[in-house]
N, C-alpha and C positions, 0 to 999 in steps of 0.2 A: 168435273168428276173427281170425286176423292181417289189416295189410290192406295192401297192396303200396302202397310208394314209388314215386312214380312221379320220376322224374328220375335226377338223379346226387348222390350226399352232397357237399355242399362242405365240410366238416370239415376233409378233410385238406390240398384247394387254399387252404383261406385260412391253414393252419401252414403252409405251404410261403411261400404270398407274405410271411404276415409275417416269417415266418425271414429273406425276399429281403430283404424291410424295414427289417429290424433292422441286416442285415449292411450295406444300401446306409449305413443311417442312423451306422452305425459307421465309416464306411470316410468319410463326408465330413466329419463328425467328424474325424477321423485326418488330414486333408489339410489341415483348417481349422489345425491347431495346426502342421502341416508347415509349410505357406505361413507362419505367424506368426513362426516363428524367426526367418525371413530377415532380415536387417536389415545395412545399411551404418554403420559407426562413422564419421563426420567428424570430425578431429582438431580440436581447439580453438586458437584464434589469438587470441595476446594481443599487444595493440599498446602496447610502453612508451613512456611520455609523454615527450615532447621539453622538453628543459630546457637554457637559457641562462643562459651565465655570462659576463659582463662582468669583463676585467682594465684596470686604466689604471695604467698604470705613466709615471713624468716621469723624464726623465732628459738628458742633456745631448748633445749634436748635436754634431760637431766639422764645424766647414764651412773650406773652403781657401777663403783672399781671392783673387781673382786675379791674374793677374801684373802685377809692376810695371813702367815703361816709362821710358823716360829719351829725349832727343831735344837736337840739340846741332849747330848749326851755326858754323862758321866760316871769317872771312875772311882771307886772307892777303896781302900784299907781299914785292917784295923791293927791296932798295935798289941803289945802283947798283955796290957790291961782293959783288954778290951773295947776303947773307945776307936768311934770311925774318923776314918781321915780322909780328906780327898785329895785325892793322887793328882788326878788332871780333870778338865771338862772344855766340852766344844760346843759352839752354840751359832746357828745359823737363823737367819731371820730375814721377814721381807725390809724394805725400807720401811712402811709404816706403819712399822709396831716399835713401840718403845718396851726394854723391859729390863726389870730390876735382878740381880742375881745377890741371893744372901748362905752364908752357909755358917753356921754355928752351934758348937757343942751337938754336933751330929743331926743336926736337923737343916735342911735344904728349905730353902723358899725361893720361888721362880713366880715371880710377877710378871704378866706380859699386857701390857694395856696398847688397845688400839681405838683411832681415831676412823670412823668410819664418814667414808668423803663420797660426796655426791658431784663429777663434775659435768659441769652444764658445757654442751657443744651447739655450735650455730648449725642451723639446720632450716630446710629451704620447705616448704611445703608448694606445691602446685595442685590447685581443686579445678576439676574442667569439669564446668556445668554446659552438657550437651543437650539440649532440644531436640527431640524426635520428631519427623514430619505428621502430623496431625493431621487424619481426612474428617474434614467438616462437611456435611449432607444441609443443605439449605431446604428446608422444607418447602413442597410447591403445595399450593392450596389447589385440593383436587374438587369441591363442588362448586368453584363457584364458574357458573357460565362465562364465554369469552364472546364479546360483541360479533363474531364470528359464528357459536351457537346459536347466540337468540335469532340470527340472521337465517339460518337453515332453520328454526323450529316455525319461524314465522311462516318462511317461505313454505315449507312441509304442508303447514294449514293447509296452508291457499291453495297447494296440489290437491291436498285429500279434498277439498270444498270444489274447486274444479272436478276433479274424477268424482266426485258424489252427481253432479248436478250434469255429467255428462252420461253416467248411468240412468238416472232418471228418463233424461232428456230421449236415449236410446231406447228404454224400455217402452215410453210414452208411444214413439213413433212405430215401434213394431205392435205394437197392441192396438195402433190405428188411432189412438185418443187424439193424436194433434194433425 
């Protein structure tokens, strides 16, 4: 004698929940290496080092003397047929001027001639060529895939063509086809 089951078969509810299981467990799987791709490249910055150079170069100055100056006073009479006579005169002067003093039959000539001199002095020159630190951006090549992506695109497939053929496969069994 047979003997009656009393409940309900759970056989085919717990294929069903682990089919849901497997799929869940597939599908966050699938999302976990999604999310992983994502990633931001920041371009690399190189800072080249500052470097000085000192020039001294000597070389000769030409400096202008300043002007020279002459100064010159004089006194005059006259007698009593009228002609002029000079009493006295004073006459100051730099070192380099030279000048001529004439006086006759009442007329004065004051020649003053100078030599205008340029003297050259040594003199030191120092040029500092300084380098500024320079930031250089190396450029990262941003499309091209990294053996790391094509590795998740691959893998990705193969999830989605798994979870395709495990919907299928679910839909099949509850519509009773298989």
């Amino acid at each position: 004698m047979r003997r009656k089951k009393r409940g309900f078969d759970l056989a085919p509810q717990l294929i069903a929940s682990s089919a849901i299981l497997i799929v869940m467990l597939v599908a966050l799987v699938y999302l976990i290496f999604l999310m992983s791709s994502c990633g931001v490249r920041v371009p690399r910055v190189i800072e080249v080092p500052m470097q000085t150079e000192v020039t001294i170069r000597e070389r000769l100055i030409p400096v202008a003397l300043p002007a020279d100056s002459a100064w010159m006073v004089a006194w005059f009479e006259c007698d009593s047929s009228y002609n002029v006579l000079l009493k006295a005169y004073n006459e100051k002067k730099t070192r380099g001027i030279e000048s001529d003093f004439d006086f006759l039959s009442g007329r004065l000539n004051y020649t003053a001639k100078t030599n205008r001199d340029t003297v050259f002095v040594k003199g030191r020159d120092s040029i500092v060529y300084q380098d500024k630190p320079v930031r250089v951006e190396i450029p990262v090549e941003v499309n091209r895939l990294t053996s790391w992506q094509n590795f998740q695109i691959w893998l990705g497939r193969a999830m989605l063509g798994v979870f395709a053929i495990g919907i299928i496969v679910w839909l099949l069994r509850r519509k009773k086809y298989i």
